[in-house]
PDB file with SEQRES, HELIX, SHEET and CRYST1 records, atoms N, CA, C and O in Angstrom:
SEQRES   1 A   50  UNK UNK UNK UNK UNK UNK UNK UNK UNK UNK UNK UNK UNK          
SEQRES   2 A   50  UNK UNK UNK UNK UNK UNK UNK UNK UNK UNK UNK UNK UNK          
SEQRES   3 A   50  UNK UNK UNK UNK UNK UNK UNK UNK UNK UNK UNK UNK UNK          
SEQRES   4 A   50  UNK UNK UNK UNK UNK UNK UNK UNK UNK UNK UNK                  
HELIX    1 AA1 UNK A   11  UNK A   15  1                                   5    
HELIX    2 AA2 UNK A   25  UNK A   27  5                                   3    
SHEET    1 AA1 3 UNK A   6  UNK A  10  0                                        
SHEET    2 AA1 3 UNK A  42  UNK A  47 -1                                        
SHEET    3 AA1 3 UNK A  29  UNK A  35 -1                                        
CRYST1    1.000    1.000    1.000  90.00  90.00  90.00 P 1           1          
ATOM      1  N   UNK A   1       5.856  11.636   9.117  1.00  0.00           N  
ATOM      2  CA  UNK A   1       5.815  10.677  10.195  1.00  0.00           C  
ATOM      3  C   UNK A   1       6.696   9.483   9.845  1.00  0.00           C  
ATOM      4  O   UNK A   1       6.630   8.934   8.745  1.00  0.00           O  
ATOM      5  N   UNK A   2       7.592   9.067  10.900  1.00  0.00           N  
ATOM      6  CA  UNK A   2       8.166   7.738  10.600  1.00  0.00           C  
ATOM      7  C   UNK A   2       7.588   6.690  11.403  1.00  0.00           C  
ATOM      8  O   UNK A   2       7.330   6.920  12.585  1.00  0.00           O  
ATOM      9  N   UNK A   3       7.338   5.474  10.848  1.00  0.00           N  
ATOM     10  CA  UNK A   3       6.607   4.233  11.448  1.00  0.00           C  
ATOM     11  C   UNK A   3       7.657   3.267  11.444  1.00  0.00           C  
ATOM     12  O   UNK A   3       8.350   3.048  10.450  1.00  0.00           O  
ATOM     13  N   UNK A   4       7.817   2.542  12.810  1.00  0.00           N  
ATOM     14  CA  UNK A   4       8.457   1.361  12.679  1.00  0.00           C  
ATOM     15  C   UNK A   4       7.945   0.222  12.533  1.00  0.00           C  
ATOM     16  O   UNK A   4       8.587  -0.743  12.946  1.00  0.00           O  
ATOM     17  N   UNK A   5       6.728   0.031  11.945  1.00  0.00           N  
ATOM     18  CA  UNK A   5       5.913  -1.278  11.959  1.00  0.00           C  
ATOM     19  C   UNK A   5       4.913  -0.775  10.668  1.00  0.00           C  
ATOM     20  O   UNK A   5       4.481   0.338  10.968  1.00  0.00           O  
ATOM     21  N   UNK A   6       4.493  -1.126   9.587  1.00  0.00           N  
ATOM     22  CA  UNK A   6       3.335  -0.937   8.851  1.00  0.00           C  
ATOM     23  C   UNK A   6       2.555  -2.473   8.845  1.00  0.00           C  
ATOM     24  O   UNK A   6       3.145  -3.468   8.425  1.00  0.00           O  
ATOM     25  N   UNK A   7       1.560  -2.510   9.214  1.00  0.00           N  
ATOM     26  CA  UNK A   7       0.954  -3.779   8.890  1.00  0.00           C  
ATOM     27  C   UNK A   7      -0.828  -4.008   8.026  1.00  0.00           C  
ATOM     28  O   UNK A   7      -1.896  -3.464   8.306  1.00  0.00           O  
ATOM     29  N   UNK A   8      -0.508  -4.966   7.010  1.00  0.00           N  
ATOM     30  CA  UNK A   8      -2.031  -4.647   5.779  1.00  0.00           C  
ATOM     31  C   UNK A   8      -2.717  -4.827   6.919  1.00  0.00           C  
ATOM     32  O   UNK A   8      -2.016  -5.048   7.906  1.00  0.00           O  
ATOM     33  N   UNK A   9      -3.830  -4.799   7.070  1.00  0.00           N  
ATOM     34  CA  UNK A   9      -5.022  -5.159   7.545  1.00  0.00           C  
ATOM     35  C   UNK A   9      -6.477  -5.437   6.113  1.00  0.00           C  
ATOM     36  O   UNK A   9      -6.658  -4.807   5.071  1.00  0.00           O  
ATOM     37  N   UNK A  10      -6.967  -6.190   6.487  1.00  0.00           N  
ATOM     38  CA  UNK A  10      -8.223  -6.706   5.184  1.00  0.00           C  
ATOM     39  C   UNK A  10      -9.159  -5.775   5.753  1.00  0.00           C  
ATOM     40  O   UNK A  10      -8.863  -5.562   6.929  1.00  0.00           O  
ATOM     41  N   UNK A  11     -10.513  -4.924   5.250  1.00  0.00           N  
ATOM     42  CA  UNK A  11     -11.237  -3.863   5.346  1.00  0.00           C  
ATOM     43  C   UNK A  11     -11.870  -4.555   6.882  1.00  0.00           C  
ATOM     44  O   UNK A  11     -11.855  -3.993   7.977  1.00  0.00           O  
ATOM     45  N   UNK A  12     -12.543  -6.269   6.483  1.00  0.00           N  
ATOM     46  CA  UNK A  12     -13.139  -6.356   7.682  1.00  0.00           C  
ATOM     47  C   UNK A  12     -12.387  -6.622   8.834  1.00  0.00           C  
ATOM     48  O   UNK A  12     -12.995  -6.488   9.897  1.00  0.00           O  
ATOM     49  N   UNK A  13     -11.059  -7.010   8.888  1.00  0.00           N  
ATOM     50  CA  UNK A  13     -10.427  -6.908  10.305  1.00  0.00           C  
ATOM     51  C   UNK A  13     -10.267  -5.802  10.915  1.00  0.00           C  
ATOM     52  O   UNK A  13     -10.372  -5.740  12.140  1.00  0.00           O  
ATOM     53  N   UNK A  14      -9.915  -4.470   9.959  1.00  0.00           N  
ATOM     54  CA  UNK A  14     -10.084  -3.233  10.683  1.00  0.00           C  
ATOM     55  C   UNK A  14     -11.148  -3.074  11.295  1.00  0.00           C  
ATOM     56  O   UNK A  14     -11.089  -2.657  12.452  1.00  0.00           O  
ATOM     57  N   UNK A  15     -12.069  -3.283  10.856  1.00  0.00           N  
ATOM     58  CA  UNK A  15     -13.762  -2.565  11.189  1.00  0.00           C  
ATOM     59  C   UNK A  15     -13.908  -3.642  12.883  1.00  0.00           C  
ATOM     60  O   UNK A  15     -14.153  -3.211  14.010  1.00  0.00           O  
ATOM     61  N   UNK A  16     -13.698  -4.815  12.531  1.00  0.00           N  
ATOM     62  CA  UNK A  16     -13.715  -5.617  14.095  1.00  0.00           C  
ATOM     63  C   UNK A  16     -12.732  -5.404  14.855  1.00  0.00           C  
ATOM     64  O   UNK A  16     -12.734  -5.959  15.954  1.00  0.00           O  
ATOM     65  N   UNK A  17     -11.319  -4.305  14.373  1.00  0.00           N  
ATOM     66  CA  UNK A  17     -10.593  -4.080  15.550  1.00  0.00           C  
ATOM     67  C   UNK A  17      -9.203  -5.779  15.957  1.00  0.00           C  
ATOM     68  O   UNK A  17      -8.413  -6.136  16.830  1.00  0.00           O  
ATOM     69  N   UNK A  18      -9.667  -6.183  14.796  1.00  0.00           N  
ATOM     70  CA  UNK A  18      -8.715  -7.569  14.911  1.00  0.00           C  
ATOM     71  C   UNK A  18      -7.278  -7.776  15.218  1.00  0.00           C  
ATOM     72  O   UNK A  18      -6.460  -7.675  14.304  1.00  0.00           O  
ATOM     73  N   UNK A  19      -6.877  -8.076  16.504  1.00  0.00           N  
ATOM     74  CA  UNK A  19      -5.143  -8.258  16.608  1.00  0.00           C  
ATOM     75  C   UNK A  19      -4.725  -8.871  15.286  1.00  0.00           C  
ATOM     76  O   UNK A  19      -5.525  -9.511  14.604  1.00  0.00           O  
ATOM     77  N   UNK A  20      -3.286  -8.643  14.880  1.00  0.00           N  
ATOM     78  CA  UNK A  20      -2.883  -9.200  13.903  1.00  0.00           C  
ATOM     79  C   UNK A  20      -1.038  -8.858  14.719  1.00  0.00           C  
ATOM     80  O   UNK A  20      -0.909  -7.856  15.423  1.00  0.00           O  
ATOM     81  N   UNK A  21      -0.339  -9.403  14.583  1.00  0.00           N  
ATOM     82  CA  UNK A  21       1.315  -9.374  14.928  1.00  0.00           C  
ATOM     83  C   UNK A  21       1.000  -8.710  16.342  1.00  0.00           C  
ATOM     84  O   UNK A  21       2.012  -8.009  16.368  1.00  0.00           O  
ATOM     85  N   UNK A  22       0.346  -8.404  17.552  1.00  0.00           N  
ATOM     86  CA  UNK A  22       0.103  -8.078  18.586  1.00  0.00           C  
ATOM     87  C   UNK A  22      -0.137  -6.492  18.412  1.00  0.00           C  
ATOM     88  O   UNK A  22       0.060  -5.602  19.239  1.00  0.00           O  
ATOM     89  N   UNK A  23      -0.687  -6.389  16.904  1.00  0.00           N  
ATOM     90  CA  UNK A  23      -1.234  -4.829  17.093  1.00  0.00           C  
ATOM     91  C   UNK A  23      -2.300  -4.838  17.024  1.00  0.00           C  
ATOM     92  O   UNK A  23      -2.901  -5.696  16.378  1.00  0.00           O  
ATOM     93  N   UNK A  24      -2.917  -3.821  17.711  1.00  0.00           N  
ATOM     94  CA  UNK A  24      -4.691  -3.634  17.413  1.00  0.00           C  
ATOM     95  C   UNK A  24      -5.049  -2.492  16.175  1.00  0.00           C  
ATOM     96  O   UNK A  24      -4.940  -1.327  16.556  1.00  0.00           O  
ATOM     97  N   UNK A  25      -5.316  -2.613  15.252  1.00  0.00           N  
ATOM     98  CA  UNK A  25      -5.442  -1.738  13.894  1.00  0.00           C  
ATOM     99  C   UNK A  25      -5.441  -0.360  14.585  1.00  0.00           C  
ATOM    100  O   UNK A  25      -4.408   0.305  14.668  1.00  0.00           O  
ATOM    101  N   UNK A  26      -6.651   0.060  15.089  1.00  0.00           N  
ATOM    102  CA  UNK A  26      -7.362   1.423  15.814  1.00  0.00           C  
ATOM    103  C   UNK A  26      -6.288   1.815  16.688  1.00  0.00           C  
ATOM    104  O   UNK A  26      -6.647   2.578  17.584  1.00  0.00           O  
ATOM    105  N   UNK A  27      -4.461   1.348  16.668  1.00  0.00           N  
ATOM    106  CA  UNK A  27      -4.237   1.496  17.841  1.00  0.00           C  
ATOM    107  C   UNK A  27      -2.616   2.793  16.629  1.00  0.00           C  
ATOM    108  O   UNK A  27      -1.653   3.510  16.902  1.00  0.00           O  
ATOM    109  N   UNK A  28      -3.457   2.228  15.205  1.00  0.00           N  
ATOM    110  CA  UNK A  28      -2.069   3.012  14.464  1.00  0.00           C  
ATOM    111  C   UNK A  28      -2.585   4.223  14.270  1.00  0.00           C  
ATOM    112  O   UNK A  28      -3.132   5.064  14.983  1.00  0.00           O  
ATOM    113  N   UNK A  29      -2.117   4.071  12.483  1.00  0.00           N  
ATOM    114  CA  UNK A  29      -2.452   5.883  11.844  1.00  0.00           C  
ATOM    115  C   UNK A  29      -2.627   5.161  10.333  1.00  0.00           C  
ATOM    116  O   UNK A  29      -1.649   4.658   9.781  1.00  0.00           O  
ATOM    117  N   UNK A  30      -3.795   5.156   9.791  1.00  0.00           N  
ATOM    118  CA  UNK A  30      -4.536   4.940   8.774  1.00  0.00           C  
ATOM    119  C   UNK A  30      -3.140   5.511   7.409  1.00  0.00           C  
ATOM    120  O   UNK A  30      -3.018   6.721   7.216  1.00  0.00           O  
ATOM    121  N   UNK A  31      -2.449   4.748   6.799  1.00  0.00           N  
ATOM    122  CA  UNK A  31      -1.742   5.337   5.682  1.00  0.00           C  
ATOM    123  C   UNK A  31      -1.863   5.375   4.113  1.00  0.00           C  
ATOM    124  O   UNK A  31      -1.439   6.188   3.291  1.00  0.00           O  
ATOM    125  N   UNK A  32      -2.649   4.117   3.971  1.00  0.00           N  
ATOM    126  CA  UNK A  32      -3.543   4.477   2.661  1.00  0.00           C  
ATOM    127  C   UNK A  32      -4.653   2.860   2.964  1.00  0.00           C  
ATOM    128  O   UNK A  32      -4.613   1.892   3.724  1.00  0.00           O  
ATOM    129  N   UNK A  33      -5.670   3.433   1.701  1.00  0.00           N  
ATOM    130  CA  UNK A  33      -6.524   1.960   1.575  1.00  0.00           C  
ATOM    131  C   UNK A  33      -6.128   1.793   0.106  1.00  0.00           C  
ATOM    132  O   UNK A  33      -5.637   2.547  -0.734  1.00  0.00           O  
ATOM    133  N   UNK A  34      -6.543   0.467   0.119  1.00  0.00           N  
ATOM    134  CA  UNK A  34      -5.724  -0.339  -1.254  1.00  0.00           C  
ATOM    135  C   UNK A  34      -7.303  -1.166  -1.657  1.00  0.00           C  
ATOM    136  O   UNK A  34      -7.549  -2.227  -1.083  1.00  0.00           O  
ATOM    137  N   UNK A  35      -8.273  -0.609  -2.633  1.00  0.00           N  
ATOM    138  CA  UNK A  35      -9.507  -1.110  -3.289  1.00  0.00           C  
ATOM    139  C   UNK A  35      -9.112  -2.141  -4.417  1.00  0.00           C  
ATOM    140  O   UNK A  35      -8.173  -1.958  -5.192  1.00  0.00           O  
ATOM    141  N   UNK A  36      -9.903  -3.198  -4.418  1.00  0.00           N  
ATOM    142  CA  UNK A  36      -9.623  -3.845  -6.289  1.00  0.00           C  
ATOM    143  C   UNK A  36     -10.726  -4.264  -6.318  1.00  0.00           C  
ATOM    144  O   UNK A  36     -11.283  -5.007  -5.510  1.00  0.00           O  
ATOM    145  N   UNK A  37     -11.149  -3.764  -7.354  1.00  0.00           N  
ATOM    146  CA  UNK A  37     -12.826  -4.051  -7.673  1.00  0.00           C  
ATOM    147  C   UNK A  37     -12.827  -5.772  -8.464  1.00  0.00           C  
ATOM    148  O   UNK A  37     -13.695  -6.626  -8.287  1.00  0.00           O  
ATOM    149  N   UNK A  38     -11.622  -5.896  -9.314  1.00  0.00           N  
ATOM    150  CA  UNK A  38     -11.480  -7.012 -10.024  1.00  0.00           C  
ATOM    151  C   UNK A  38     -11.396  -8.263  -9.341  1.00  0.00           C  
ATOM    152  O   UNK A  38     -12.008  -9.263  -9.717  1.00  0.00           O  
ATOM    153  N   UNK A  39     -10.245  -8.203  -7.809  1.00  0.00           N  
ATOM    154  CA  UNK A  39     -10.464  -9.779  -6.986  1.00  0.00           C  
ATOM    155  C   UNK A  39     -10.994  -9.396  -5.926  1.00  0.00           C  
ATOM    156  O   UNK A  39     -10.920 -10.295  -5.088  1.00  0.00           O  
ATOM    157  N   UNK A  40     -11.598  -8.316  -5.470  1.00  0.00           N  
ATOM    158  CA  UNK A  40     -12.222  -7.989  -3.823  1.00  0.00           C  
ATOM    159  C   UNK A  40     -11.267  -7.721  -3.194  1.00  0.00           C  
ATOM    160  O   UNK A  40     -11.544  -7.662  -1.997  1.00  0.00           O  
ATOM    161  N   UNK A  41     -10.040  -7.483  -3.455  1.00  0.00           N  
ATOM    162  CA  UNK A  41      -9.136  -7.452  -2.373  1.00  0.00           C  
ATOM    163  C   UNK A  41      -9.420  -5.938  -1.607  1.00  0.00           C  
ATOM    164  O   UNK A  41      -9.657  -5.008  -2.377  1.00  0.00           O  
ATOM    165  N   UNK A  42      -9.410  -5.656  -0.227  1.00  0.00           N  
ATOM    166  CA  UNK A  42      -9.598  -4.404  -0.093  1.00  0.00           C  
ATOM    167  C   UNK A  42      -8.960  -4.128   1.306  1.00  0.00           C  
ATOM    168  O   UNK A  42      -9.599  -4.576   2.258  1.00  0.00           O  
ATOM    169  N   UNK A  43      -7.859  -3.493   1.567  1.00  0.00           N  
ATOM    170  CA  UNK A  43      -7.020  -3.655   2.534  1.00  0.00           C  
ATOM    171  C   UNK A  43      -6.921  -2.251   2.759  1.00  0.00           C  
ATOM    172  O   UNK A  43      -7.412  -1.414   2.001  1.00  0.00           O  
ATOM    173  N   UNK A  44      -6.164  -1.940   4.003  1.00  0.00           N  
ATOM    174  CA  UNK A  44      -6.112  -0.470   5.066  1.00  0.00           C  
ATOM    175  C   UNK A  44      -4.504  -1.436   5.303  1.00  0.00           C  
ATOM    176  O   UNK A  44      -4.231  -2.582   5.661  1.00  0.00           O  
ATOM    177  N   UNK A  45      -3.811  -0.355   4.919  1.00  0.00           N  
ATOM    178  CA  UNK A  45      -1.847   0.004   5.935  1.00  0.00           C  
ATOM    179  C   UNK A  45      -2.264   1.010   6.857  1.00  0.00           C  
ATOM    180  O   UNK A  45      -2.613   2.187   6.759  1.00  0.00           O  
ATOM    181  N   UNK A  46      -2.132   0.255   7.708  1.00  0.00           N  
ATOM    182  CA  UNK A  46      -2.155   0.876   9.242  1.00  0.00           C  
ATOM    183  C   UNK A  46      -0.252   0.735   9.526  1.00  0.00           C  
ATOM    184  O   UNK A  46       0.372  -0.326   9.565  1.00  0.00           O  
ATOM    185  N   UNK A  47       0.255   1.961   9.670  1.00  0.00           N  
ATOM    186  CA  UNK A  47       1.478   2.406  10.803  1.00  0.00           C  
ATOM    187  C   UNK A  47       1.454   2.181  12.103  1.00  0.00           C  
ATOM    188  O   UNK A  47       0.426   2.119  12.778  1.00  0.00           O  
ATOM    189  N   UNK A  48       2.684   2.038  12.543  1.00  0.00           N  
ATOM    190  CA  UNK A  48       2.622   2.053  14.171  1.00  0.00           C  
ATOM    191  C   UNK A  48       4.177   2.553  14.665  1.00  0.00           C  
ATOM    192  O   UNK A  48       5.300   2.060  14.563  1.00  0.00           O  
ATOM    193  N   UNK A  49       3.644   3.758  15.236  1.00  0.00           N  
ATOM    194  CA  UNK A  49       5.331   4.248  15.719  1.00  0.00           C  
ATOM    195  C   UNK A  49       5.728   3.610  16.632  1.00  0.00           C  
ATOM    196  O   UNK A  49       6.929   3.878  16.644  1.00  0.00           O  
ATOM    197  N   UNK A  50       5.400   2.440  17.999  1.00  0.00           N  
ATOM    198  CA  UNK A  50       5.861   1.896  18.740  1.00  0.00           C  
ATOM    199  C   UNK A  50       6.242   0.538  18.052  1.00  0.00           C  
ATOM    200  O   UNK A  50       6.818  -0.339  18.695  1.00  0.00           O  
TER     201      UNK A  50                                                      
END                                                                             
């Protein structure tokens, strides 16, 4: 798949569906999650072919 847009999303903006750059997360294709147990960081790359 090629994406012209990848954008992080933080675990809880995905889960609320949060606009971020005028995309809606639920609106891509899930490309990896990124866990860190050490600072909490815990993020979803969401793609977007449009």
């Amino acid at each position: 798949m090629k994406f012209k847009l990848i954008i992080i999303y933080s675990i809880r903006d995905y889960n609320k569906n949060k606009e971020k750059d005028g995309h809606f997360p639920h609106d891509g294709v899930v490309i990896n999650a990124l866990i860190n147990a050490n600072n909490g960081t815990n993020c979803v790359a969401v793609g977007f072919e449009n």
